[in-house]
C-alpha positions as CSV (number, residue, x, y, z in Angstrom):
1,X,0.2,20.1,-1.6
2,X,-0.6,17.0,-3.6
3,X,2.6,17.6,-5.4
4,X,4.0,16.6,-2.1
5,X,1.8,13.8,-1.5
6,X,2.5,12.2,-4.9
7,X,5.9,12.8,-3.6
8,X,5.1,10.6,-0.6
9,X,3.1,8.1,-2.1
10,X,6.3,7.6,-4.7
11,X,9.0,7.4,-1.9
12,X,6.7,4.8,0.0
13,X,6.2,2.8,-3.3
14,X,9.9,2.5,-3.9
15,X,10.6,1.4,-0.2
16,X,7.6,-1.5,-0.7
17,X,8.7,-2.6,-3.8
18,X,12.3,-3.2,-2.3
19,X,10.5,-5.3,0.4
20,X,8.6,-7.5,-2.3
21,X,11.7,-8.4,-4.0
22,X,13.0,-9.5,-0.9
23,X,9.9,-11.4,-0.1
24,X,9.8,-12.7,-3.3
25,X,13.7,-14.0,-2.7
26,X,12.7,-15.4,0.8
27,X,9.8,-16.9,-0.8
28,X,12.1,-18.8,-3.3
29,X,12.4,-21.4,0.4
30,X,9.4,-22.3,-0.2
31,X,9.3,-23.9,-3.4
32,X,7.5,-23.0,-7.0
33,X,4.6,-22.8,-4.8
34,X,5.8,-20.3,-2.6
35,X,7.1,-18.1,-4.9
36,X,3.7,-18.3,-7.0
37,X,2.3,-17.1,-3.3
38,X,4.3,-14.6,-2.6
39,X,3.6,-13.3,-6.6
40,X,-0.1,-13.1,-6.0
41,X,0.5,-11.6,-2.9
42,X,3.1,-8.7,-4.5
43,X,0.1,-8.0,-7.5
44,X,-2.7,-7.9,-5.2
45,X,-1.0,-5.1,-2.9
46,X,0.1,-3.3,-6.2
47,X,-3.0,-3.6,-7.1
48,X,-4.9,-2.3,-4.3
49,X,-2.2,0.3,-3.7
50,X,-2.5,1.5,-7.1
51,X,-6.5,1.5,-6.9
52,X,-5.9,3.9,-3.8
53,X,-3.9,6.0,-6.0
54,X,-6.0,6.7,-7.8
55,X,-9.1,7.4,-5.7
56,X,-7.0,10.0,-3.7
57,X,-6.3,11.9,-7.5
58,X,-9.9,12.1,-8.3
59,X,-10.7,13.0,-4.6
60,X,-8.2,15.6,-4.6
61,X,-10.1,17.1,-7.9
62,X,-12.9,17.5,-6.0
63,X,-12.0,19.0,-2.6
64,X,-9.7,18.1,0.3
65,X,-12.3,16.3,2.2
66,X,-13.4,14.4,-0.6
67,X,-9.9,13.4,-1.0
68,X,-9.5,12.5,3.0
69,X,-12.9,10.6,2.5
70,X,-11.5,8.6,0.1
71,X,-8.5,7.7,1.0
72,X,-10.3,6.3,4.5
73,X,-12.9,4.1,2.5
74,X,-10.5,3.2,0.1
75,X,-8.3,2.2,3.1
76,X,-11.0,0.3,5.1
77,X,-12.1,-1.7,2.3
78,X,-8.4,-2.6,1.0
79,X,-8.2,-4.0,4.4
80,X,-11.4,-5.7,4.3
81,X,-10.3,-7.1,1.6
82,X,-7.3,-8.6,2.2
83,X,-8.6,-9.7,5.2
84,X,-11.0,-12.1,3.5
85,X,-8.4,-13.1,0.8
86,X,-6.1,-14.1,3.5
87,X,-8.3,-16.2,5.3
88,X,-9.6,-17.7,2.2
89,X,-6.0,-18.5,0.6
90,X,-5.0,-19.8,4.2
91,X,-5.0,-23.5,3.0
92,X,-5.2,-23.7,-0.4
93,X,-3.0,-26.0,-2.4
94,X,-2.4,-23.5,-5.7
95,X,0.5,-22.4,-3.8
96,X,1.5,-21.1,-0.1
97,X,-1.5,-19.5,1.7
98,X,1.1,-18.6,4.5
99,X,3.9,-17.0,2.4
100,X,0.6,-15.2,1.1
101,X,-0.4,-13.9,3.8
102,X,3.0,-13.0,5.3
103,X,3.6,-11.1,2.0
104,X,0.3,-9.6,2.2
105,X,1.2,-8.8,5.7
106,X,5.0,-7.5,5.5
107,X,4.1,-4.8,2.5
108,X,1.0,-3.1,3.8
109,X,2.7,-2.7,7.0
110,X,5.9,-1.2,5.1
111,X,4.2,0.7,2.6
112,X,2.1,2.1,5.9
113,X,5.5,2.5,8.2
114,X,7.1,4.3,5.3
115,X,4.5,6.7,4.6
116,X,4.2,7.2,8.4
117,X,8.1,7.8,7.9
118,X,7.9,9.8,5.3
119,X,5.0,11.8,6.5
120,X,6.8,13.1,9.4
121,X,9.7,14.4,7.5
122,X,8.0,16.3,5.0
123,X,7.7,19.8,5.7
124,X,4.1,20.7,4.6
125,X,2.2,24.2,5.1
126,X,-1.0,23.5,7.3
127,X,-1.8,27.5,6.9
128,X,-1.6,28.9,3.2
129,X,0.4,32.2,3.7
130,X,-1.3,35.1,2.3
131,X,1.8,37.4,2.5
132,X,-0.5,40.0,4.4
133,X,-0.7,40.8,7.9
């Protein structure tokens, strides 16, 4: 099972990193500063994403729940998190607090509807078959 769930945390990265070169290419309308925005944004997610990663491998080392626990604090304080970074980058003048935020915004809902996606599609074994009946 977590071979699968690698699997689905790799498919899901691939379809958000597509969408943060896009974002980074829409970004580009919004000057040098946009673009430095929409960058922070893109390393931030990567970052947190990655951080999440890597709390559901050592969960997973320890038991299936620990790995569900995990992966629901690591969740709730990501979006904690971005939350307050959001509101604090809302008008800043380093670069664009909206194109920020919109970035922030359009990959943790596509690295979340891509999961979701990919999630449903996977065929995963809820019952380990012991081959005797």
């Amino acid at each position: 099972m977590p071979a699968q769930i690698a699997s689905m945390a790799r498919r899901s990265a691939l379809v958000t990193a597509a969408v943060a070169v896009v974002m980074l290419a829409i970004s580009i309308a919004g000057g040098a500063k946009g673009v430095l925005g929409a960058a922070f944004a893109v390393a931030v997610v990567a970052g947190f994403f990655g951080l999440t990663a890597l709390a559901m491998v050592l969960g997973a080392k320890v038991s299936p729940q620990a790995m569900a626990g995990a992966g629901m604090s690591m969740y709730f304080i990501k979006v904690l998190i971005l939350l307050i970074l959001v509101a604090e980058f809302a008008h800043t003048t380093a670069f664009s607090g909206v194109l920020f935020g919109l970035t922030v915004v359009v990959l943790v809902l596509s690295y979340q509807a891509a999961l979701v996606i990919t999630w449903q599609r996977t065929k995963m074994l809820y019952v380990e078959p012991d081959g005797e009946r």
